[in-house]
mmCIF file as Biopython writes it, N, C-alpha, C and O atoms, coordinates in Angstrom:
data_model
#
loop_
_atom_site.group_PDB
_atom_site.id
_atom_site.type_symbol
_atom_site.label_atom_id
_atom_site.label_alt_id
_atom_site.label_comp_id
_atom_site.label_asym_id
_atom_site.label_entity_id
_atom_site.label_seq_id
_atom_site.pdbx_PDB_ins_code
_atom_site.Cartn_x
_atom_site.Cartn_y
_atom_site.Cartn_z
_atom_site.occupancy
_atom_site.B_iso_or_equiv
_atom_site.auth_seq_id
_atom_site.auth_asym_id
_atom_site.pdbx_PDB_model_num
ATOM 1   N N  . UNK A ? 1  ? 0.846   -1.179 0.000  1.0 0.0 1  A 1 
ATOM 2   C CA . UNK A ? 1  ? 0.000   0.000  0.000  1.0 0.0 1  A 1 
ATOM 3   C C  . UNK A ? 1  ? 0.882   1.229  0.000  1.0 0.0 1  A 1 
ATOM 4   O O  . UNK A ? 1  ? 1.879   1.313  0.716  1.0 0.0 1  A 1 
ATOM 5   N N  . UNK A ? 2  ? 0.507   2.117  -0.773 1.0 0.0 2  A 1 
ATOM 6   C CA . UNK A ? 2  ? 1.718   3.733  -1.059 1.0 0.0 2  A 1 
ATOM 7   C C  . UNK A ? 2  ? 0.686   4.542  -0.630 1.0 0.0 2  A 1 
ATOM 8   O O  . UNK A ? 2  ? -0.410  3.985  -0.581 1.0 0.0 2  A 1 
ATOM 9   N N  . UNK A ? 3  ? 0.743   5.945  -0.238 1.0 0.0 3  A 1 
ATOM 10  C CA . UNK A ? 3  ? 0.250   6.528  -0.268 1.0 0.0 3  A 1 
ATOM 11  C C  . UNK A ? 3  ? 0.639   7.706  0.794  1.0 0.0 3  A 1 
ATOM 12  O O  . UNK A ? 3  ? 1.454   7.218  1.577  1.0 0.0 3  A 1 
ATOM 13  N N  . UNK A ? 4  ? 0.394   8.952  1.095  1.0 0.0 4  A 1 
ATOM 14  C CA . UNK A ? 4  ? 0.731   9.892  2.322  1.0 0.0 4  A 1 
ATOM 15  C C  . UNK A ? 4  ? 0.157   9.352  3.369  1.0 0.0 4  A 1 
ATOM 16  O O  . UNK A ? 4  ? -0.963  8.852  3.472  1.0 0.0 4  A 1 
ATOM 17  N N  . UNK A ? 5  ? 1.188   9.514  4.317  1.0 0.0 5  A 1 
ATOM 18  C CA . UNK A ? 5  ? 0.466   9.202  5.764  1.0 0.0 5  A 1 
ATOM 19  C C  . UNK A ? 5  ? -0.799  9.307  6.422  1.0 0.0 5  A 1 
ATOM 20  O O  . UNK A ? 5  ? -1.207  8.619  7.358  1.0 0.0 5  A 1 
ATOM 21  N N  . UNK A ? 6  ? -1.571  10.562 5.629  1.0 0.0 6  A 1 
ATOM 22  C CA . UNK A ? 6  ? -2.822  10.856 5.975  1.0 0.0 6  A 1 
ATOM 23  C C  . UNK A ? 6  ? -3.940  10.102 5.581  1.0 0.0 6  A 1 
ATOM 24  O O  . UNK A ? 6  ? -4.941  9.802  6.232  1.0 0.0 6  A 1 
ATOM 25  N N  . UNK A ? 7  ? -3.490  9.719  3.912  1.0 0.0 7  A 1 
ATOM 26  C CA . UNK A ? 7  ? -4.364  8.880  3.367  1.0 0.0 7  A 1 
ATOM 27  C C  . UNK A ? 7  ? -4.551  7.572  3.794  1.0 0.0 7  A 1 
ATOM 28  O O  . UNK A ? 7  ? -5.626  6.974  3.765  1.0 0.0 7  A 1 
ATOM 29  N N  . UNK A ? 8  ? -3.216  7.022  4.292  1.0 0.0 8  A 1 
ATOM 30  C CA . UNK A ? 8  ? -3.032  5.950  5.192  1.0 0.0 8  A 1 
ATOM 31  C C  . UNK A ? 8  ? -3.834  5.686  6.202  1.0 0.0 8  A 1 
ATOM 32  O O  . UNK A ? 8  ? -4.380  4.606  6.432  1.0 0.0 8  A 1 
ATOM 33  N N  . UNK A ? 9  ? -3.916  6.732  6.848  1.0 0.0 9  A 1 
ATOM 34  C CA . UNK A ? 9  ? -4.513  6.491  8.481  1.0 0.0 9  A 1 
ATOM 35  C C  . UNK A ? 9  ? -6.366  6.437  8.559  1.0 0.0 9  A 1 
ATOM 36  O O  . UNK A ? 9  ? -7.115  5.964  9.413  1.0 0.0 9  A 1 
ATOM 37  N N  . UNK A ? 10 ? -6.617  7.097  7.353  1.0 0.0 10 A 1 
ATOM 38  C CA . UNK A ? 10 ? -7.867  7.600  7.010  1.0 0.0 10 A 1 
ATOM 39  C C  . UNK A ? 10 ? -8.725  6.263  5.794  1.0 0.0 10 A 1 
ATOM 40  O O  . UNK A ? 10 ? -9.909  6.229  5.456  1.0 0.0 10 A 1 
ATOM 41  N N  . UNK A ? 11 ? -7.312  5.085  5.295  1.0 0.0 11 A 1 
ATOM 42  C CA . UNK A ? 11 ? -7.920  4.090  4.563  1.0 0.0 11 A 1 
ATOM 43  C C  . UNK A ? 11 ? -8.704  4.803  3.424  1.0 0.0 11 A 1 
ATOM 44  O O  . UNK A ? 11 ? -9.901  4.601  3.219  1.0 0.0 11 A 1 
ATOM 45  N N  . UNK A ? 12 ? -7.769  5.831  2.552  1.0 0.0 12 A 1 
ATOM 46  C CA . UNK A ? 12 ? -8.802  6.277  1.309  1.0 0.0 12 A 1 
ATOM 47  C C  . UNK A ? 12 ? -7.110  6.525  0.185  1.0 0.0 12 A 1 
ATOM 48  O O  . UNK A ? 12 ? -5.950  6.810  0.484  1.0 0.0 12 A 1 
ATOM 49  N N  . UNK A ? 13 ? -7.815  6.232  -1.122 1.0 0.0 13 A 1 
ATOM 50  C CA . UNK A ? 13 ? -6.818  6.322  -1.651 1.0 0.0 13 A 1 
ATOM 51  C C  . UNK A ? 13 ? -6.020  7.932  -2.363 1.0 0.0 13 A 1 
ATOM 52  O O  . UNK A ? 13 ? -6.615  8.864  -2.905 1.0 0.0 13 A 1 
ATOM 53  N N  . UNK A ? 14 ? -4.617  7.796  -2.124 1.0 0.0 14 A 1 
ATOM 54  C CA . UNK A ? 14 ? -3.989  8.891  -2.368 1.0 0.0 14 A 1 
ATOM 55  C C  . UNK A ? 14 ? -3.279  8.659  -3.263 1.0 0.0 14 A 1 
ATOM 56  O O  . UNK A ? 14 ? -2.560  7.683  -3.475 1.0 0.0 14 A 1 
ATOM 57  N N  . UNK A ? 15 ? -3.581  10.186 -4.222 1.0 0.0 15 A 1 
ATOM 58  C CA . UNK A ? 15 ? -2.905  10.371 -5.781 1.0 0.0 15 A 1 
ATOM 59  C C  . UNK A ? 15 ? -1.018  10.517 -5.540 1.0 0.0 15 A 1 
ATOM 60  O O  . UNK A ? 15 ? -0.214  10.676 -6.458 1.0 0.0 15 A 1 
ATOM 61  N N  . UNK A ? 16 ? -0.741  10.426 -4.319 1.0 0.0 16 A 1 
ATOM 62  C CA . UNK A ? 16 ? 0.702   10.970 -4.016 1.0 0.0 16 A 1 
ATOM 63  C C  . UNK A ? 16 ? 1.519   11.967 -4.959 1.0 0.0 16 A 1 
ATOM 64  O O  . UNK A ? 16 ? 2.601   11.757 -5.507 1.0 0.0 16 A 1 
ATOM 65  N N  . UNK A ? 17 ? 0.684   13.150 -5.005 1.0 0.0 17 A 1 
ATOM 66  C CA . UNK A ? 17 ? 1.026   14.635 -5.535 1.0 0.0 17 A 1 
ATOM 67  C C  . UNK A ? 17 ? 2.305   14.879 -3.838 1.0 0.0 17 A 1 
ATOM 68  O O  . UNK A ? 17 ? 2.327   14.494 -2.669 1.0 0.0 17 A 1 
ATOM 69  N N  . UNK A ? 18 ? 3.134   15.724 -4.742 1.0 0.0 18 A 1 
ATOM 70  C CA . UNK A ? 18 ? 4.237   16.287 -3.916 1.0 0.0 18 A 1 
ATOM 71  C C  . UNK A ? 18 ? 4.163   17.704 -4.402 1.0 0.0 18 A 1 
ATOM 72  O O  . UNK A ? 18 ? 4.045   18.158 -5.540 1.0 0.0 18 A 1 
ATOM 73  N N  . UNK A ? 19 ? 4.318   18.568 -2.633 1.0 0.0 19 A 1 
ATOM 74  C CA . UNK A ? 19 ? 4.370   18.003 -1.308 1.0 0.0 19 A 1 
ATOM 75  C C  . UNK A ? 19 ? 3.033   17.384 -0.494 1.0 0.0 19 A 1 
ATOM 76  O O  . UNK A ? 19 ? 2.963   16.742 0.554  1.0 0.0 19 A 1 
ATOM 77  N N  . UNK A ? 20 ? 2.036   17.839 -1.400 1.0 0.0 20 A 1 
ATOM 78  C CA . UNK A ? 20 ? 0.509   17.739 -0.838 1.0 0.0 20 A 1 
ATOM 79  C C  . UNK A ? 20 ? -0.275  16.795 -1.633 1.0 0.0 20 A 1 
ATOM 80  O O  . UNK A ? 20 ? -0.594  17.098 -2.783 1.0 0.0 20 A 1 
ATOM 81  N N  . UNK A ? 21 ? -0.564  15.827 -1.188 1.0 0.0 21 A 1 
ATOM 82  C CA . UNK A ? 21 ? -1.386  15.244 -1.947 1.0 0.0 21 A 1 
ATOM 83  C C  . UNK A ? 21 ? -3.166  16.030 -1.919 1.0 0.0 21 A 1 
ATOM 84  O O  . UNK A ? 21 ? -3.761  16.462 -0.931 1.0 0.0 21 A 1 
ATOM 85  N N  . UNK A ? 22 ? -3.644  15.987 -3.383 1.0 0.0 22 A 1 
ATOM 86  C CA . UNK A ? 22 ? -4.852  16.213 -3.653 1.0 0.0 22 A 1 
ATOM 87  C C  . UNK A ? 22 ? -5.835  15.956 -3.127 1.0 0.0 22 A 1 
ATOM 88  O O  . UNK A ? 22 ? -6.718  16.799 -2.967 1.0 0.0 22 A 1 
ATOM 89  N N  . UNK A ? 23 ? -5.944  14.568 -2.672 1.0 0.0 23 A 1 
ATOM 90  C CA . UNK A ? 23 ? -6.825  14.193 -1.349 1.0 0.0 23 A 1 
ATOM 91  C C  . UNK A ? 23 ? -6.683  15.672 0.064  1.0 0.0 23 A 1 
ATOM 92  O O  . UNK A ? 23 ? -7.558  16.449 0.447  1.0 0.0 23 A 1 
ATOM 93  N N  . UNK A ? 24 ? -5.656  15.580 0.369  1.0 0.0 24 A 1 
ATOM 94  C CA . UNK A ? 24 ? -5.344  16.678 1.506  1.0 0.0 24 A 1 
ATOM 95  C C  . UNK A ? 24 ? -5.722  17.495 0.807  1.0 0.0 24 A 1 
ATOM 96  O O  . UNK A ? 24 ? -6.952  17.466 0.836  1.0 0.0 24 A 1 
ATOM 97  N N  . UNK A ? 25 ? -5.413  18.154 0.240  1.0 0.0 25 A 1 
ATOM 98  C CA . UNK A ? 25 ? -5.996  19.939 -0.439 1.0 0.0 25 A 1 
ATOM 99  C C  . UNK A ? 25 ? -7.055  19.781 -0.068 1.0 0.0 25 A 1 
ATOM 100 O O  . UNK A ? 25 ? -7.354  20.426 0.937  1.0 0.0 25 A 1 
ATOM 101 N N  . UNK A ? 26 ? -7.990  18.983 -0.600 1.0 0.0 26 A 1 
ATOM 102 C CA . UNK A ? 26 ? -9.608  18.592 -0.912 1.0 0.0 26 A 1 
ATOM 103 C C  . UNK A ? 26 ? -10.380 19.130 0.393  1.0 0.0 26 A 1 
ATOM 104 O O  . UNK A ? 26 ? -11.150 20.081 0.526  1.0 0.0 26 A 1 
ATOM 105 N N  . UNK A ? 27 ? -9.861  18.110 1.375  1.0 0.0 27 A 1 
ATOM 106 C CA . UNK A ? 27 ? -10.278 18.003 2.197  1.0 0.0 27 A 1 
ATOM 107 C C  . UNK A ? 27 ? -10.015 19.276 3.267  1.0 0.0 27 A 1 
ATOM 108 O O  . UNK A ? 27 ? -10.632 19.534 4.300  1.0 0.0 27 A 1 
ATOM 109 N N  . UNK A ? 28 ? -9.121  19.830 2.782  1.0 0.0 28 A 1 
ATOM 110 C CA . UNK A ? 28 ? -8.269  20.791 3.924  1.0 0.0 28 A 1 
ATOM 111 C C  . UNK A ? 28 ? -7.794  20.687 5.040  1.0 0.0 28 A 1 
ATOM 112 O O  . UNK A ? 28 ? -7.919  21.526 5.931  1.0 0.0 28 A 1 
ATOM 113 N N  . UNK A ? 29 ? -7.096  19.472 5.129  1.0 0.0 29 A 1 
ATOM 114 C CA . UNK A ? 29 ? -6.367  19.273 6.072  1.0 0.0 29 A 1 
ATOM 115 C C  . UNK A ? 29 ? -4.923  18.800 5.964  1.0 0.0 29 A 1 
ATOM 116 O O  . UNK A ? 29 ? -4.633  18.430 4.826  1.0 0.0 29 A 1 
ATOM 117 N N  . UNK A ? 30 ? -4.016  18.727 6.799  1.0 0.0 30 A 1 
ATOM 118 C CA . UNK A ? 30 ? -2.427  18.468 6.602  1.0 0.0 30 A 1 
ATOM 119 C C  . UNK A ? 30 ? -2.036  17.478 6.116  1.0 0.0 30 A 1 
ATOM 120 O O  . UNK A ? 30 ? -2.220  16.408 6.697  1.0 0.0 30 A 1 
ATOM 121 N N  . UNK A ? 31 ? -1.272  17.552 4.708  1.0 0.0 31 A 1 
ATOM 122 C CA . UNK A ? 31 ? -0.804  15.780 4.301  1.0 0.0 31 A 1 
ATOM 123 C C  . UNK A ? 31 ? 0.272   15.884 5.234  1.0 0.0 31 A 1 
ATOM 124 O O  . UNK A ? 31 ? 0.823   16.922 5.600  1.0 0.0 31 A 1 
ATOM 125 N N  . UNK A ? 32 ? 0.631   14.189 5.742  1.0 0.0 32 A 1 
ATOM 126 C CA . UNK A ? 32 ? 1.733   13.993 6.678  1.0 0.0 32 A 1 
ATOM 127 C C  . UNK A ? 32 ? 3.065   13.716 5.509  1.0 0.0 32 A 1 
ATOM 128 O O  . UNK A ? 32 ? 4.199   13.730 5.990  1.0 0.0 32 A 1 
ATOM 129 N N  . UNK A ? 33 ? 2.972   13.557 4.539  1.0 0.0 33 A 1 
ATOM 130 C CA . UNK A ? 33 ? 4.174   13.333 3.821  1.0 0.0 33 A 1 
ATOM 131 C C  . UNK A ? 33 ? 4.270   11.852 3.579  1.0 0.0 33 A 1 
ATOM 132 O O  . UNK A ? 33 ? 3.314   11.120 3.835  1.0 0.0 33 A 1 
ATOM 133 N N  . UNK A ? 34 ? 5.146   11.497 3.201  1.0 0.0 34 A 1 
ATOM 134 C CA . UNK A ? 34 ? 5.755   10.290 2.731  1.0 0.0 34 A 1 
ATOM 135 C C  . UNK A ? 34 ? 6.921   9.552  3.148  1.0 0.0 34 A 1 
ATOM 136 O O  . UNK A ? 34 ? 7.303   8.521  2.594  1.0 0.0 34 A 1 
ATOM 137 N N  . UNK A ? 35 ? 7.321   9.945  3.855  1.0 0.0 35 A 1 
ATOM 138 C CA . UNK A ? 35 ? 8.632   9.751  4.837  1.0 0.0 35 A 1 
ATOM 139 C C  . UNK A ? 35 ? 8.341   8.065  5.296  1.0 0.0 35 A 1 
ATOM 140 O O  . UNK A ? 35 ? 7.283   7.481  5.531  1.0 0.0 35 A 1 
ATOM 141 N N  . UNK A ? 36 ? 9.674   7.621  5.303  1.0 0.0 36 A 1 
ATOM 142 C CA . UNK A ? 36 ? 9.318   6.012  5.815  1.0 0.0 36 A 1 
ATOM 143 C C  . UNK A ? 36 ? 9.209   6.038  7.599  1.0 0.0 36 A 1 
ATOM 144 O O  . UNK A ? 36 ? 9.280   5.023  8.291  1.0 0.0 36 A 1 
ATOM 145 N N  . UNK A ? 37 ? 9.000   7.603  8.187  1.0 0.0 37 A 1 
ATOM 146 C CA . UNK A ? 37 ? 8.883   7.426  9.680  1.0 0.0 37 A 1 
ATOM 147 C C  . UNK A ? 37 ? 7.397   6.798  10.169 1.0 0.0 37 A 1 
ATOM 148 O O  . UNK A ? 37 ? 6.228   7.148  10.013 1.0 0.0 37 A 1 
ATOM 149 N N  . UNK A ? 38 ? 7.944   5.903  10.710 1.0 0.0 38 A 1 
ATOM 150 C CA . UNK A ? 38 ? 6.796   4.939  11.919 1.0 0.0 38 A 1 
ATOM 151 C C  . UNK A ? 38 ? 6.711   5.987  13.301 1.0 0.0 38 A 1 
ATOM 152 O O  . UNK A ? 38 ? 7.642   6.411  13.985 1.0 0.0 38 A 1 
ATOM 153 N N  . UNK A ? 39 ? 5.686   6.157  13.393 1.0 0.0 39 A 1 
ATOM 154 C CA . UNK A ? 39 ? 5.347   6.212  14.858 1.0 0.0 39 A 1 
ATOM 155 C C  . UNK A ? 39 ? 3.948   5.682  15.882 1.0 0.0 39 A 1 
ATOM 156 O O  . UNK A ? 39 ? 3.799   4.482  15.648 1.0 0.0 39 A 1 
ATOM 157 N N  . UNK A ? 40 ? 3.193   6.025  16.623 1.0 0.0 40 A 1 
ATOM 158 C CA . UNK A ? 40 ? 2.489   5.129  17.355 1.0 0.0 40 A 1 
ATOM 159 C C  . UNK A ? 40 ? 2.106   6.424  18.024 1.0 0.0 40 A 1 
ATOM 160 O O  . UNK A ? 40 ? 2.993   7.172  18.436 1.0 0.0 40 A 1 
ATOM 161 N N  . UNK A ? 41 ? 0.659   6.768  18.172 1.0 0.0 41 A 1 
ATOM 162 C CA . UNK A ? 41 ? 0.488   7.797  18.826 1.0 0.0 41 A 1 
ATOM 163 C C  . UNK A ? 41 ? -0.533  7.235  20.174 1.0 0.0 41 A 1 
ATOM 164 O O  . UNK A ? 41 ? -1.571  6.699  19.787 1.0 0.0 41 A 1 
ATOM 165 N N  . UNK A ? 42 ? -0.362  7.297  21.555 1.0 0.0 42 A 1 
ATOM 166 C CA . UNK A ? 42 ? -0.801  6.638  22.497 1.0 0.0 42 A 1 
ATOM 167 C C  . UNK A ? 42 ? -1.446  8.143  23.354 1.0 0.0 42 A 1 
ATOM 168 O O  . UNK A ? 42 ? -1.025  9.137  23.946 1.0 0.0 42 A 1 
ATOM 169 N N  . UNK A ? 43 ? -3.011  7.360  22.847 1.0 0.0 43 A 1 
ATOM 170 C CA . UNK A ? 43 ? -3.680  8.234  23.876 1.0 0.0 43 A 1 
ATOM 171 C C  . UNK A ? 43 ? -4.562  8.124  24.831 1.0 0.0 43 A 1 
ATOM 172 O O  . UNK A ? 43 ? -5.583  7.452  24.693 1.0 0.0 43 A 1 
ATOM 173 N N  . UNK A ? 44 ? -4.326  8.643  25.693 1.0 0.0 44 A 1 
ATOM 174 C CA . UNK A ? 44 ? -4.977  9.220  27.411 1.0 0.0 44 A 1 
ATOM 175 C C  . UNK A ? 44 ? -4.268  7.752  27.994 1.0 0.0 44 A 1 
ATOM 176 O O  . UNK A ? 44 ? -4.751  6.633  27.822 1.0 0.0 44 A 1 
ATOM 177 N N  . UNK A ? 45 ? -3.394  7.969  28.497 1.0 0.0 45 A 1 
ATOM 178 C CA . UNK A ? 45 ? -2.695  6.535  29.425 1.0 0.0 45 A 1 
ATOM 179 C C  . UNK A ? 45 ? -2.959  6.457  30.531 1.0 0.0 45 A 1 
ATOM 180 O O  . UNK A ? 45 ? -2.771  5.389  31.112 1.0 0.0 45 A 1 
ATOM 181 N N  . UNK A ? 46 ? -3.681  7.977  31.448 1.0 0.0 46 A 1 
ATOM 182 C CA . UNK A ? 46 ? -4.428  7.830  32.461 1.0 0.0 46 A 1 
ATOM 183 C C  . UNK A ? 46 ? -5.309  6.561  32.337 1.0 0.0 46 A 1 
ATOM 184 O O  . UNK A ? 46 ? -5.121  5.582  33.059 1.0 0.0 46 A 1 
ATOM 185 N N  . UNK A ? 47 ? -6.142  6.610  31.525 1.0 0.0 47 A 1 
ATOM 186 C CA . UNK A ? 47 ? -7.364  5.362  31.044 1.0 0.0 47 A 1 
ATOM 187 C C  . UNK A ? 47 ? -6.938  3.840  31.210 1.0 0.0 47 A 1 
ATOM 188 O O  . UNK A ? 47 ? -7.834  2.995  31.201 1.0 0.0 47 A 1 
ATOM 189 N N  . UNK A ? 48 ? -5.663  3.464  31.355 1.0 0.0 48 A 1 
ATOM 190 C CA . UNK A ? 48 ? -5.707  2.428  31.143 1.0 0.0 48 A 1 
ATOM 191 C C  . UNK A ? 48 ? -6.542  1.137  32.333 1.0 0.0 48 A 1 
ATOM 192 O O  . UNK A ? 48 ? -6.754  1.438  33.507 1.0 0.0 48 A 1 
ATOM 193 N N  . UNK A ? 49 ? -6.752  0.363  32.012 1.0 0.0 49 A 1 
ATOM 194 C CA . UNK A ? 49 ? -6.536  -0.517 33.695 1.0 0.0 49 A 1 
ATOM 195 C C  . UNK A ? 49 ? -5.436  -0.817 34.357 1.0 0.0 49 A 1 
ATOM 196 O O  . UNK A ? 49 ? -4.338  -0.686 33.816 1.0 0.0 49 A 1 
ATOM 197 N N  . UNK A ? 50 ? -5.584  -1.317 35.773 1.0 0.0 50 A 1 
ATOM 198 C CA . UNK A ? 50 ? -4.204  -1.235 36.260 1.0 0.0 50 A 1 
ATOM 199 C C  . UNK A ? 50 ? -4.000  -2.383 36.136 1.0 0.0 50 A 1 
ATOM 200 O O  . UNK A ? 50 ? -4.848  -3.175 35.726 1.0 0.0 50 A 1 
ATOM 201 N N  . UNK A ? 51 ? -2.478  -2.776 36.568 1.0 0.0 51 A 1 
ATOM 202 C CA . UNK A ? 51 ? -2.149  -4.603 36.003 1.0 0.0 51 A 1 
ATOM 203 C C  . UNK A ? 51 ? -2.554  -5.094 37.147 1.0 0.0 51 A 1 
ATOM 204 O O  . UNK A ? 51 ? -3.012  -4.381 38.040 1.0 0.0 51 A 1 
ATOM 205 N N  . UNK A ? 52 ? -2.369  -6.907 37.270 1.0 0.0 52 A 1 
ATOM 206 C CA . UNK A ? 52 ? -2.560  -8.002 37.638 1.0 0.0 52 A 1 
ATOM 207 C C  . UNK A ? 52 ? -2.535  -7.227 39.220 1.0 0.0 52 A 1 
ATOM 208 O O  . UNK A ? 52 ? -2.700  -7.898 40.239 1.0 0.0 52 A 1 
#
């Protein structure tokens, strides 16, 4: 699967226009780029349960 990070996360397909893909314009919001960076965004960790 290719595509900008945004289109990625969102499961829609991206024309991968540089720097912005067309999808992003469209929509008006930030393409993340194309970069091979992984990350993991972890939210509210207050929430979790506590262990064993």
């Amino acid at each position: 699967y290719s595509g900008c990070w945004t289109c990625r996360l969102r499961h829609v397909r991206c024309n991968e226009a540089s720097p912005t893909c067309l999808r992003c314009q469209q929509a008006g919001i930030e393409c993340m780029g194309y970069s091979v960076e992984l990350y993991w965004v972890v939210k509210d960790l207050d929430s979790r349960s506590p262990g064993r």
